[in-house]
C-alpha positions in Angstrom: 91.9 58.7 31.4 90.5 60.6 34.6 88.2 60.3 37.5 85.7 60.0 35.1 86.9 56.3 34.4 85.4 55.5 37.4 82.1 56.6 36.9 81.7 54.8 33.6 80.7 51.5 33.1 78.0 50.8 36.3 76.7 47.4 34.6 77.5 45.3 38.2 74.6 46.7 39.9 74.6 48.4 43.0 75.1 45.1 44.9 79.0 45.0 44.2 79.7 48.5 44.8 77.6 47.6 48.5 80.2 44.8 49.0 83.1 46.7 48.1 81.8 49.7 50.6 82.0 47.3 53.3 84.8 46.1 52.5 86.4 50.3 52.8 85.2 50.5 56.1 86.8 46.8 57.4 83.6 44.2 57.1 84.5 41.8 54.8 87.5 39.5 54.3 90.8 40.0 52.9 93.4 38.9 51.2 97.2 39.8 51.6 100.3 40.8 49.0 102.5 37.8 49.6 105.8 38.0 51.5 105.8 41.8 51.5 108.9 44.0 52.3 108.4 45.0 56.1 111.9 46.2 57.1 113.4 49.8 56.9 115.7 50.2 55.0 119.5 51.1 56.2 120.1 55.1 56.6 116.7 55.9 56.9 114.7 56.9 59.9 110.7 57.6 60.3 109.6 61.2 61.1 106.1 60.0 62.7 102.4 58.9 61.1 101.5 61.5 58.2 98.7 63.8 58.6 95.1 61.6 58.2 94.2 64.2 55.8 97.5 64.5 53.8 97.0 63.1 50.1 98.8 60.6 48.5 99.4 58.7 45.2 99.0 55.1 44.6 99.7 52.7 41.7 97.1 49.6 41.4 98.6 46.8 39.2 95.7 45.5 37.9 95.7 41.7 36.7 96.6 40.9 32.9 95.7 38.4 30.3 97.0 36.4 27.8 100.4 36.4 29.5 101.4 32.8 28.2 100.6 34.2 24.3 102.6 37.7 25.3 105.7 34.9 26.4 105.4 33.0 22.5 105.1 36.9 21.1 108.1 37.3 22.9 110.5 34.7 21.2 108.9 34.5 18.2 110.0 38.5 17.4 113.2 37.7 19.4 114.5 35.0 17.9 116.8 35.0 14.6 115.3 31.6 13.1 111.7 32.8 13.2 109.7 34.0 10.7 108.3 36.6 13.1 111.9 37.8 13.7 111.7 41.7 14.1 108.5 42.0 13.5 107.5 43.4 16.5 104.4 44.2 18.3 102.9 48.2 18.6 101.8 49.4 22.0 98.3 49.2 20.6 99.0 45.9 20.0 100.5 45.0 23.6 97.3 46.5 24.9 95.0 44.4 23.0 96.3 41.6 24.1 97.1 42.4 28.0 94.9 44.6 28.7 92.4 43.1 31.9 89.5 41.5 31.7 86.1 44.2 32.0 85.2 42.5 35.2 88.6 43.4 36.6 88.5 46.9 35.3 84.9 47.5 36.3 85.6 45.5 40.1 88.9 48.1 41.1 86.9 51.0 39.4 84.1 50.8 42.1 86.1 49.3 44.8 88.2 52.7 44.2 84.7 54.8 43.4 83.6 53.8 46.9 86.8 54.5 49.0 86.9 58.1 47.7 89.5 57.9 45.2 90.1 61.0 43.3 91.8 61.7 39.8 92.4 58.6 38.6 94.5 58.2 35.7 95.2 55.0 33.5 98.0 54.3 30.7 97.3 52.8 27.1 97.8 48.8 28.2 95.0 49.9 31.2 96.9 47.6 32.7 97.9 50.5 35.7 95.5 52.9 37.7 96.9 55.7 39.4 94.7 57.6 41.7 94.7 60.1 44.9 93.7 60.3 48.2 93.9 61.0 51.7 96.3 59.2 54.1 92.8 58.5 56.0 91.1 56.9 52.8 94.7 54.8 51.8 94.6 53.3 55.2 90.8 52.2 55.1 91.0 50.9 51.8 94.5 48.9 52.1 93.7 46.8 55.8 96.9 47.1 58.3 98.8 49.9 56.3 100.4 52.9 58.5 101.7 55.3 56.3 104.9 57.5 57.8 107.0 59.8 56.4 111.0 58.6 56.2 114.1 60.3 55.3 116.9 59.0 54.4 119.6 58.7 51.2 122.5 60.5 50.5 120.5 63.1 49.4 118.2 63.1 52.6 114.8 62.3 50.8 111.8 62.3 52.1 109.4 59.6 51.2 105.7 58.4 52.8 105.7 54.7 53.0 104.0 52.0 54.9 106.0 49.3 56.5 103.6 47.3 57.7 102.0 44.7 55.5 98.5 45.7 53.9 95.5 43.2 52.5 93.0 43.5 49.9 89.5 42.4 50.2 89.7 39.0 48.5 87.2 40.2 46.2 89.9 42.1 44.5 92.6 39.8 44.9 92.4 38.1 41.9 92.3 41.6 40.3 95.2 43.8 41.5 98.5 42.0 41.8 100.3 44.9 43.9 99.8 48.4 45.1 102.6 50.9 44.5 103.9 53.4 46.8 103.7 51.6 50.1 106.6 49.3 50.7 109.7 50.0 48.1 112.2 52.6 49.1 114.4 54.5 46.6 117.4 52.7 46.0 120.9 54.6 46.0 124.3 54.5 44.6 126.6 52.1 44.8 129.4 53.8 42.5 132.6 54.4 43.8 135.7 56.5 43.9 138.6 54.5 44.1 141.7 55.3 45.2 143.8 56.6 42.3 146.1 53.4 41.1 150.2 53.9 42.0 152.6 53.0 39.1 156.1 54.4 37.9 156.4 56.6 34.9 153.7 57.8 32.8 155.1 57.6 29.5 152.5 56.0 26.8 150.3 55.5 29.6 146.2 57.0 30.0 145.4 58.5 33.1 141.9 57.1 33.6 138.9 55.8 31.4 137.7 58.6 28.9 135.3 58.1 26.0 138.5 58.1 23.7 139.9 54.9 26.0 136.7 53.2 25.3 136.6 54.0 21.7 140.4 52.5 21.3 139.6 49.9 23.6 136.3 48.6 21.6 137.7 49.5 18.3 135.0 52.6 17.4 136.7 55.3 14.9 135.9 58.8 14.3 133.7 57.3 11.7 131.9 55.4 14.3 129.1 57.7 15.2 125.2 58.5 14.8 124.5 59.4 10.7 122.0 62.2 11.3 119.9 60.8 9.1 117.5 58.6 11.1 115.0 58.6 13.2 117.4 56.8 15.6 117.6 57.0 19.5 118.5 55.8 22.6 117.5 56.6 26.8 118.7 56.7 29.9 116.5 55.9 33.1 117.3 57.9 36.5 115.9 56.9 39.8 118.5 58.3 42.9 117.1 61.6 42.9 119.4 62.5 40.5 119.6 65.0 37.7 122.5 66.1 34.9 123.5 69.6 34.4 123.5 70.4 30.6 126.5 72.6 31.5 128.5 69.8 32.7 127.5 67.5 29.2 129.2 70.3 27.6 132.1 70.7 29.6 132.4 66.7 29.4 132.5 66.6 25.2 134.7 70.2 25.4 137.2 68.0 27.6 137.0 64.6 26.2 135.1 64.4 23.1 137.0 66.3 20.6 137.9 63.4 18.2 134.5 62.4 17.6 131.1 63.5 15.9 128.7 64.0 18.7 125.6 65.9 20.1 125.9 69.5 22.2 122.5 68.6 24.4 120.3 66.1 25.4 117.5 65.7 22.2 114.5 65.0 25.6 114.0 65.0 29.0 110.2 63.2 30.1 109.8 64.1 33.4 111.7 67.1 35.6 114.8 68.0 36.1 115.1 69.5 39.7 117.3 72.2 40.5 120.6 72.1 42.6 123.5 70.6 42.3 124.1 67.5 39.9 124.6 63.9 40.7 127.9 61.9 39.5 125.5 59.1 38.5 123.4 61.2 36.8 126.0 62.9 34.5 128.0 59.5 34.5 125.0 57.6 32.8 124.3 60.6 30.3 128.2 62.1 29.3 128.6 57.9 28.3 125.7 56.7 26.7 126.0 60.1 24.2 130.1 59.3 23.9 129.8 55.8 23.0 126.2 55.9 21.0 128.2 59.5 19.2 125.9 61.5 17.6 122.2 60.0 18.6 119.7 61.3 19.7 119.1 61.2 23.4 116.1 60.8 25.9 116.6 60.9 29.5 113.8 59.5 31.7 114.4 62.2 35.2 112.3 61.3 38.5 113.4 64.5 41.2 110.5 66.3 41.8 107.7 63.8 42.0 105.9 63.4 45.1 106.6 62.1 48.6 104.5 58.8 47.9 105.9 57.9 44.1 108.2 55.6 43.1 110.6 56.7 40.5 111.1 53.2 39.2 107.4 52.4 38.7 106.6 55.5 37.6 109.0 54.9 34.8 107.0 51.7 33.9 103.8 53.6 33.7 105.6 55.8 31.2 107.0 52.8 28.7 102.7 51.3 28.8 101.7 54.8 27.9 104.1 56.2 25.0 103.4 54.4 21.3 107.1 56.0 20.2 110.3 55.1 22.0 113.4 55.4 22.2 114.7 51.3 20.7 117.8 51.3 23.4 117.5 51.9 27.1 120.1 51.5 29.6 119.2 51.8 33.4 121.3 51.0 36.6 118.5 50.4 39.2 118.7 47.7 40.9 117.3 45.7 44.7 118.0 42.6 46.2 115.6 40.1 45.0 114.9 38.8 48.7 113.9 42.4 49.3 110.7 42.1 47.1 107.4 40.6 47.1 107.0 38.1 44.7 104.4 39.7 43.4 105.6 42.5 42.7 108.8 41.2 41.0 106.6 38.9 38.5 104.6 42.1 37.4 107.5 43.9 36.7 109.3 40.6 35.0 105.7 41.5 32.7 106.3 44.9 31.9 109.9 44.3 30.5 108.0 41.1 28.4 105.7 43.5 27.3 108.6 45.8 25.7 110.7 43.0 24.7 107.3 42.4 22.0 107.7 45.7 21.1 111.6 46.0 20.0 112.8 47.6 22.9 116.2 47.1 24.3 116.7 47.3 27.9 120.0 47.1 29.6 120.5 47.4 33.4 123.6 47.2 35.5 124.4 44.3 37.1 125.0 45.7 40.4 128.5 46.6 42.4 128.2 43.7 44.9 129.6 40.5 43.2 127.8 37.5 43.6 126.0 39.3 47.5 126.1 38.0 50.4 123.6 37.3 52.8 122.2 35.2 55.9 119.5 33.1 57.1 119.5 31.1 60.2 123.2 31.2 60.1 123.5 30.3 56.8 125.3 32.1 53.5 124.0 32.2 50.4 124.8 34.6 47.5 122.4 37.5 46.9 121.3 38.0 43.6 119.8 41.5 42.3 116.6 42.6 40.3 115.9 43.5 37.1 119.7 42.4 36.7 118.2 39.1 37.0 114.8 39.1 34.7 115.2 37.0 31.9 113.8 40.0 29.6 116.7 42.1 30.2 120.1 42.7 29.0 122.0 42.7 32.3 125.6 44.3 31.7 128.3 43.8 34.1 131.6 45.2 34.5 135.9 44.5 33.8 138.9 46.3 34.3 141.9 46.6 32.1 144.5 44.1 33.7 147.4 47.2 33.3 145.5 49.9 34.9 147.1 52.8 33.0 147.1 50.4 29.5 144.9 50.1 27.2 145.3 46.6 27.5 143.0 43.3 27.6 140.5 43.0 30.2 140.0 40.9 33.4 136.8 41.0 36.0 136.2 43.7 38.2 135.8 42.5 41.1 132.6 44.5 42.3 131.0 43.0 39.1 127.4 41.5 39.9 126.4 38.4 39.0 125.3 34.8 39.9 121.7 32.9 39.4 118.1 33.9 40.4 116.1 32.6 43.2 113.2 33.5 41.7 113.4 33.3 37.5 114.1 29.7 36.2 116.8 29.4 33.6 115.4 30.7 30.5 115.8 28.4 27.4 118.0 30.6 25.6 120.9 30.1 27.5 120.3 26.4 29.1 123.4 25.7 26.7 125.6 27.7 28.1 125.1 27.8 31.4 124.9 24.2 31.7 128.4 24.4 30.4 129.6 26.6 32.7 128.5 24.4 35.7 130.1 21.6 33.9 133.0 23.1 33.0 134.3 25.7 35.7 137.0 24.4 38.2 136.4 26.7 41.1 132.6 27.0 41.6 131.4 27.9 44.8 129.7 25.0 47.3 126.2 24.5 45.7 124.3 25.7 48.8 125.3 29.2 48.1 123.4 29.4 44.4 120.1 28.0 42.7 121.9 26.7 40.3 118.3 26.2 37.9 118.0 29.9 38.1 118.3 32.2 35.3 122.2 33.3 35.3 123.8 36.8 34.8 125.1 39.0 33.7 124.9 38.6 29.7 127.7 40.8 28.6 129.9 43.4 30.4 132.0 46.5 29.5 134.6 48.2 31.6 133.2 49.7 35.1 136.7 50.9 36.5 138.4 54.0 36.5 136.1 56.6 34.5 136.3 60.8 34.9 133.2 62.3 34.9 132.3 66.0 34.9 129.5 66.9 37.2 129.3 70.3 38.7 131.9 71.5 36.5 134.3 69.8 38.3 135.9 66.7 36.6 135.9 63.5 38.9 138.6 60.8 38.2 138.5 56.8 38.9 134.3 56.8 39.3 133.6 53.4 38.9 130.5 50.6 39.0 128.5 48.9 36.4 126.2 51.9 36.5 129.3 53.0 34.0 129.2 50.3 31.8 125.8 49.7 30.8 125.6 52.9 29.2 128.5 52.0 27.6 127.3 49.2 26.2 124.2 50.8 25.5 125.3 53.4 23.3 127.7 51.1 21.0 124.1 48.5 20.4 122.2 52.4 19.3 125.3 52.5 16.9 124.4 48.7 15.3 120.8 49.9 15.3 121.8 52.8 13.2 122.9 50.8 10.7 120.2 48.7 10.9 118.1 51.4 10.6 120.3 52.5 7.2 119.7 49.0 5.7 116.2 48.6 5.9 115.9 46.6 9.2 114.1 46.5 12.4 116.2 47.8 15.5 117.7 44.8 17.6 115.3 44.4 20.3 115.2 42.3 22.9 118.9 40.8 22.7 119.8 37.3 25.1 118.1 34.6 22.4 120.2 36.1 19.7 123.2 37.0 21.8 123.0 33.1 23.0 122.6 32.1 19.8 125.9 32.9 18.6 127.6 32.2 21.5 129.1 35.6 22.4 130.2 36.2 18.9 131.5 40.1 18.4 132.7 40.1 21.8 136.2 39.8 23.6 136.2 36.8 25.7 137.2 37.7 29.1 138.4 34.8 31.0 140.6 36.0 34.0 139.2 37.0 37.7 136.7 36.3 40.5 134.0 38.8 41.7 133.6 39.1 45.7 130.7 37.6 48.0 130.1 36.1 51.4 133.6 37.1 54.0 133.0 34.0 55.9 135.8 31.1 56.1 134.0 28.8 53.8 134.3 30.9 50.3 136.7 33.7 51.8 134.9 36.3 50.2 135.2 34.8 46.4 131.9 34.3 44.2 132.9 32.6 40.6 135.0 33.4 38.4 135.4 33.8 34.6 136.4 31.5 31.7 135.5 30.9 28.6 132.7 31.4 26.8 129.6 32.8 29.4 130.1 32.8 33.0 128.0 34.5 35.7 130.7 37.6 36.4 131.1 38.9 32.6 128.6 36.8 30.5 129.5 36.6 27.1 132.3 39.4 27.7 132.8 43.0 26.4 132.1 44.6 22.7 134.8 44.5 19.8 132.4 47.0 17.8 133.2 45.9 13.8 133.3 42.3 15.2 129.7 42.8 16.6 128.5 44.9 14.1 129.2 42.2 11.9 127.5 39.8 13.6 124.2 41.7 14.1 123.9 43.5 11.2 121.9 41.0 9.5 119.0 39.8 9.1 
């Protein structure tokens, strides 16, 4: 869809595209985003205002339908004891039933006609317009934006954003529920290099996590891996301005993957890869994913080169609403404070992982290298919890460490491992159960001021996070760790079920937490020993909550014993 789109469909009459041009140049009333990010970020400072004329790219969110019917979709396809179970919904279908009402496309077409909008491109679900132009236009149309240009980031990236709150005409209020590209930064790392662990002797001991380590440790064989056969896949998602080097995959299975079948390359990347040097996070997420989930075909979703006003995370969105055939597993370690997001905002993109949940897909994000957070208000703590990790359509992974460093041993938290309750998402039905039990059950929560204990509770399951080499740059790194390792951990070994799910005639797994709640964890080793980290204040001394068992908010149901959980989700 082009600029055309907006000349199509005049029907309002000239009256309404009047209005709206008033509205452009400041005479009518508005409307604002509620509670919008305002503050800069840490690390990154403004260059000055951006050239009038410059051109930019934003994302309009327009309004959806049928949302409550998406939600039944949802569990109905999700859920083991429904007839619909796996029989999930096409992108075609999604559309037909999202997609926003006529007056809403026809209002934001003109209201975008008459500011001067240029190449305007829509998805399939038309649920997303896309459209250029000038810094001058942006701030006319969008009342009290200022649009700078930052840099900041490890990588010193240069982004055009606009702190300051913007307003729509309340004519389109009820028709756009955000526009993209003004407030949200991109996020960065939070992996680590730790310090390498001091014991004496070596003798029967591993000197770090390697794909073999995680193969012994979740029980996967040489026979373990991808068939060949099918039409199976699986994806990682990269926003940190990060790219893989296909050099250092190879060097990775040359070093470490020479007891298992596996893949030489990555089968897709959508999007660029830029040039330079590689990330750690970047080859971290794609040397694992294709080690664990051995021999599958792989997708990477790569964000460097996109322009100054884009945001890597929402322009991967646009990309899952406008591609019928995906990958059926995605693993992603993105991640923001809730409290750093407009509501808005984080409801629409609760709606986009909805809308893939009806179509099969499995997403997975990390559930953040923080603990349980920590933050203040009026001289108060409370714990901090992170989004998507909290969306109750997600698979949130968090992250253990073996309790002998060097052994391949059982596993206890890690103590960077995200997790705790939402402040925005109510507990979702599936695991009312078991979290109940856990605040019934648990003999060290934290003071009930620090968490909404009604929200919806993460993480869901969990994989080690502590300890891993990684080859970026040619170089191998030792001890990297964060849950942005163990997602794609987990990732790859649910592309392995799906494979033979795929074999037997059935439906890839889709969206996981009804089942996984279901069965109470089954397929997965319990993990019941440590405490993540949160608030350093005298009150909690810097300790969230802890494991036990069954689910608990540090390592949810625990970590994957792979015939166990293959047994267990196999069928139907």
């Amino acid at each position: 869809m082009t600029a055309d789109l907006l000349r199509d469909g005049m029907g309002l009459g000239a009256c309404l595209l009047g209005l709206l041009a008033l509205c452009v140049v400041g005479r009518c009333s508005y409307s604002p985003e509620p509670d919008q990010q305002r503050t800069l970020p840490p690390g990154w400072v403004s260059l000055g205002r951006v050239d009038p004329e410059e051109e930019l790219s934003l994302t309009f969110a327009l309004r959806q339908q049928n949302l409550e019917r998406l939600s039944k979709l949802v569990q109905a396809v999700s859920d083991p004891g429904s007839p619909r179970y796996g029989k999930y919904l096409t992108l075609e279908d999604v559309a037909e039933l999202v997609r926003p009402s006529p007056l809403t496309l026809r209002t934001v077409q003109k209201w975008l006609l008459a500011a001067g909008a240029r190449n305007c491109h829509s998805v399939i679900t038309q649920d997303f317009l896309t459209c250029w132009m000038s810094v001058r236009q942006a701030e006319l149309l969008l009342s009290g934006s200022e649009f700078h240009r930052y840099v900041g980031g490890p990588a010193e990236t240069h982004v055009v954003r606009s702190l300051r709150p913007y307003q729509l005409p309340k004519a389109l209020a009820s028709h756009v529920d955000f526009v993209g590209g003004l407030h949200r930064f991109p996020p960065t790392s939070s992996l680590r290099q730790r310090p390498e662990p001091q014991v004496a002797g070596t003798v029967g001991l591993h000197l770090g996590v390697t794909p073999s380590v995680i193969r012994g440790r979740y029980n996967l064989t040489a026979q373990d891996v991808g068939s060949g056969t099918t039409n199976n896949s699986q994806a990682c998602a990269q926003f940190l301005e990060q790219y893989f080097h296909d050099s250092d995959l190879a060097e990775f299975m040359h070093l470490f993957g020479g007891n298992f079948a596996h893949q030489a390359s990555v089968a897709q990347v959508v999007g660029q890869q830029g040039r330079g040097r590689a990330g750690i996070e970047a080859s971290l997420d794609v040397e694992y994913l294709m080690s664990a989930g051995a021999n599958i075909s792989t997708w990477v979703y790569s964000n460097p080169g996109r322009h100054e006003s884009q945001e890597p995370f929402l322009q991967w969105l646009l990309l899952l609403s406008n591609e019928s055939a995906l990958p059926p597993v995605h693993t992603a370690s993105y991640g923001d404070d809730e409290d750093s997001l407009s509501s808005a905002y984080i409801q629409r993109v609760n709606t986009e992982f909805m809308k893939a949940a009806a179509r099969g897909l499995t997403l997975l994000f990390a559930s953040g290298d923080s603990g349980a957070g920590c933050w203040s208000t009026s001289g108060r703590h409370q714990f901090r919890p992170s989004f998507p990790a909290s969306s109750p359509y997600v698979t949130t992974v968090g992250g253990t460490s073996f309790k002998n460093p060097f052994r391949v041993t059982s596993e206890v938290v890690d103590y960077i491992s995200g997790g705790g309750f939402s402040n925005v998402f109510p507990r979702p039905s599936y695991q009312e159960e078991a979290v109940a039990k856990f605040l019934s059950s648990s003999p060290q929560l934290p003071p009930s001021s620090y968490f909404n204990a009604s929200g919806r509770a993460y993480p869901d399951v969990a994989a080690l996070s502590d300890g891993y080499w990684v080859v970026s740059n040619r170089v191998p790194i030792p001890w990297v760790s964060g849950t942005s390792a163990s997602t794609p951990v987990f990732g790859g070994i649910l592309s392995l079920i799906n494979e033979h799910r795929i074999l037997n005639g059935r439906p890839p797994l889709g969206f996981l937490n009804p089942r996984l709640y279901q069965q109470h964890g089954a397929g997965l080793f319990d993990v019941t020993r440590g405490c993540h980290e949160s608030c350093l204040n005298e009150e909690v001394q810097g300790q969230g909550f802890c494991s036990g068992p069954g689910w608990d908010p540090v390592t949810g149901w625990g970590t994957p014993n792979f015939p166990a959980l293959l047994k267990t989700l196999i069928n139907p």
